[in-house]
C-alpha positions as CSV (number, residue, x, y, z in Angstrom):
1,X,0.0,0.0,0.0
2,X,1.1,3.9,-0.8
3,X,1.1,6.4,1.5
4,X,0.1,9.6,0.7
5,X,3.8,11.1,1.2
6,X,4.7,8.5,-1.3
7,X,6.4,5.3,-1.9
8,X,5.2,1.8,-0.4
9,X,4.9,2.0,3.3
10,X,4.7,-1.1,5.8
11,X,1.2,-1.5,7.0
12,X,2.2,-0.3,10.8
13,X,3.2,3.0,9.1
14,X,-0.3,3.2,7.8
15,X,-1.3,2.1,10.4
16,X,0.2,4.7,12.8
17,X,-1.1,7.6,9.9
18,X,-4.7,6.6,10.8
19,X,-4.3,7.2,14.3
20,X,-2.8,10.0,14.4
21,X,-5.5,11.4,11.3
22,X,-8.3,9.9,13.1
23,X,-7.0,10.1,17.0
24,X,-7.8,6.2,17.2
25,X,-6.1,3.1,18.9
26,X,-4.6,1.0,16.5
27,X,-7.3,-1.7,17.2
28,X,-10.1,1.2,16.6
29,X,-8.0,2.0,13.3
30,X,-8.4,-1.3,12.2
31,X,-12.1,-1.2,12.1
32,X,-12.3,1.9,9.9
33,X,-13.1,1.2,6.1
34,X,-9.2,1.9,4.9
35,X,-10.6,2.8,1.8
36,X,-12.6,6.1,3.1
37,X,-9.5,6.3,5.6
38,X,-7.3,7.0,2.4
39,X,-9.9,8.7,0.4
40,X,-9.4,11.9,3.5
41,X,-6.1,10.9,4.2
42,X,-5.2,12.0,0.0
43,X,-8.1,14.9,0.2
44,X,-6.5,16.8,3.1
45,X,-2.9,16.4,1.9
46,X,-4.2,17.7,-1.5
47,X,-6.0,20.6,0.4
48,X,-2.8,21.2,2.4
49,X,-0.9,21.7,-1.3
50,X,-3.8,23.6,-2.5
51,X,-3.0,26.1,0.6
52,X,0.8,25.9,0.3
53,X,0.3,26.9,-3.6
54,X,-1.9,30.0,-3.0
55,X,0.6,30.8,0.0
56,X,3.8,30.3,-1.6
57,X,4.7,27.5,-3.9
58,X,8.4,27.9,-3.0
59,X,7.6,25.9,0.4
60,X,5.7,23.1,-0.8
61,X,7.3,19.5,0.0
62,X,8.2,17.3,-3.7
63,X,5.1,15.3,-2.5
64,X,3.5,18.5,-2.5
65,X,4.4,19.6,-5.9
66,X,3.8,15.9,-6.9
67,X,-0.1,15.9,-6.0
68,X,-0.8,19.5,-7.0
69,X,0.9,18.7,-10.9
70,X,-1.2,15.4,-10.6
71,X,-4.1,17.7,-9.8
72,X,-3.7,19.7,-13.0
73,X,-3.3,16.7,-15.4
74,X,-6.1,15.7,-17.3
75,X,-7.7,12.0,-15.5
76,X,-5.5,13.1,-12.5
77,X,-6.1,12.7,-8.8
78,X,-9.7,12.8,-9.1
79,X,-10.1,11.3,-12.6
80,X,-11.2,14.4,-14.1
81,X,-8.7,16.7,-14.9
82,X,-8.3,18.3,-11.2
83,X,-11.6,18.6,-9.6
């Protein structure tokens, strides 16, 4: 599994994300539906670049700049061009 920060991450570092996103026990974490766990996970780090953008785009991480080109491209992030 990917993180958002990128690369594939060992499922305790996932794991850990969640609970600190959620502010969960690990063995509350592990009855959330991942799948809408991601879905926010993705949405507030693309919100975060969104913000770092506007603010000043010379401060966003190379994740940062990652999502936010991904954004932009056509069938990107959201499947529709940037949504």
């Amino acid at each position: 599994m990917y993180l958002i920060h990128g690369g594939p991450q060992p499922d305790e570092a996932i794991l850990s994300n969640v609970c600190d996103a959620f502010t969960c026990t690990p063995p509350e974490a592990k009855d959330i539906d991942w799948r809408d766990a991601m879905e926010v996970l993705e949405y507030r780090m693309l919100s975060a670049a969104k913000t770092q953008h506007n603010e000043d785009i010379t401060k966003m991480t190379p994740s940062m700049a990652a999502l936010w080109v991904e954004m932009l491209t056509p069938g990107g992030v959201t499947g529709n061009g940037g949504g």
